[in-house]
C-alpha positions in Angstrom: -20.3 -46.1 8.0 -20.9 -49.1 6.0 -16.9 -48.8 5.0 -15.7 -48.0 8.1 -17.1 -51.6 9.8 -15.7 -53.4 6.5 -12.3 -52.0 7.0 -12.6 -52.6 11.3 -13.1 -56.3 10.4 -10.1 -56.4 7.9 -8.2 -55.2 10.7 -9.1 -57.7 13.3 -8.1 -60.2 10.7 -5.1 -59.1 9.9 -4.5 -58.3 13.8 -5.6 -62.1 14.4 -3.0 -63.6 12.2 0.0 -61.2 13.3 -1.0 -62.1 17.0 -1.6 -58.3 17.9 -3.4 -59.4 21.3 -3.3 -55.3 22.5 -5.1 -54.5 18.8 -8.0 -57.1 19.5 -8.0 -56.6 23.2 -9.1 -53.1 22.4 -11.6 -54.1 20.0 -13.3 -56.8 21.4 -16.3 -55.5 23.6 -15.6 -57.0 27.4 -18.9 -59.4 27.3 -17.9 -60.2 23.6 -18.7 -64.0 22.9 -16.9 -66.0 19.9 -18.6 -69.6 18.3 -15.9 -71.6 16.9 -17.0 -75.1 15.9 -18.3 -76.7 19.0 -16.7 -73.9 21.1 -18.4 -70.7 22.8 -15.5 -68.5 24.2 -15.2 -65.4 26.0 -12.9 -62.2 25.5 -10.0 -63.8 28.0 -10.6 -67.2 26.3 -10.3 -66.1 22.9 -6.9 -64.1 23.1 -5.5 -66.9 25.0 -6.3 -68.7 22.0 -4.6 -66.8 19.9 -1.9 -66.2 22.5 -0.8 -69.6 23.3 -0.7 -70.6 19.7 -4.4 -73.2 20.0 -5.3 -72.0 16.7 -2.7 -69.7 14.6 -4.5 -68.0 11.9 -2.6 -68.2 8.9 -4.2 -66.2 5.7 -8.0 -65.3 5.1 -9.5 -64.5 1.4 -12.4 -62.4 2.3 -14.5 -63.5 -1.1 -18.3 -61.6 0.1 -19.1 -59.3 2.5 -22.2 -56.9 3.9 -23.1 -54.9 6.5 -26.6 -53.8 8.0 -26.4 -51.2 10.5 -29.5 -50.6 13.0 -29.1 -47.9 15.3 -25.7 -47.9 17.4 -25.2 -52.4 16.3 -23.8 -53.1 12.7 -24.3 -56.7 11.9 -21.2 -57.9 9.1 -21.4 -60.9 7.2 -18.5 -62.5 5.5 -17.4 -65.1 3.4 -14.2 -65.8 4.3 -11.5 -69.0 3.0 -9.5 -69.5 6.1 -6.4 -71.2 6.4 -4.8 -72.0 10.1 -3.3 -74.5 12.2 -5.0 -76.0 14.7 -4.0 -78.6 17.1 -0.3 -78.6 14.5 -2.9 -79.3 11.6 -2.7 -77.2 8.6 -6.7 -76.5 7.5 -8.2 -74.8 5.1 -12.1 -74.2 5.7 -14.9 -72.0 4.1 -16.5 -70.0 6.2 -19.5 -68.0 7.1 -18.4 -65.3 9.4 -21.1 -63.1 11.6 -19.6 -60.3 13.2 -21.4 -58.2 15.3 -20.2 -54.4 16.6 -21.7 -51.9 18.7 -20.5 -48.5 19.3 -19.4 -47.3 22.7 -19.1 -43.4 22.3 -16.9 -42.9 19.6 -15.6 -46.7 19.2 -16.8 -49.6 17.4 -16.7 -52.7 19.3 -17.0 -56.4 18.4 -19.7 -57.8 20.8 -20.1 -61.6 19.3 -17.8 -63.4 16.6 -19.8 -66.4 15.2 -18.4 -69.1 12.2 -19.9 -71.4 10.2 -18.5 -73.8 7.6 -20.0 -73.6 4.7 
């Protein structure tokens, strides 16, 4: 189970820098909450981030990762070198990542997206 949250996440990168709004707008849970730095946003607010081109995620080396799983809620941790543009600035941050999923029947869902430099 471990495996299959690592590999979700991967995903929802990869889906983040390709713009794949449909992809993330099927993974994110509809009450799902994302902390950028000094932002809290919701679902909507967060693919229209990545829709309108606010912040275009360019590459991300995951470099440590876990997972803890409690009942139906898997909490992922990652550490994650990110490079994106945002406001037409070219940044490259370190990261702490929190991800947190729950499962809705038979589908993982990301309920809350939370970053930290590091």
């Amino acid at each position: 189970m471990e495996q299959t949250i690592i590999d979700i996440s991967k995903n929802k990168w990869d889906w983040m820098m390709e713009s794949k709004l449909d992809e993330l707008n099927n993974l994110f849970h509809e009450k799902a909450v994302f902390v950028h730095m000094g932002a809290t946003l919701s679902k909507k607010e967060e693919t229209d981030v990545i829709k309108n081109g606010s912040i275009v995620y360019k590459y991300v080396d995951i470099e440590e990762t876990s997972v803890q799983l409690i009942d139906r809620t898997a909490i992922l941790l990652n550490k994650v070198s990110l490079v994106a543009v945002v406001g037409g600035n070219e940044v490259k941050n370190p990261f702490v990542v929190t991800e947190v999923y729950v499962q809705q029947e038979d589908q993982w869902k990301l309920a809350s997206m939370s970053s930290q430099s590091c």
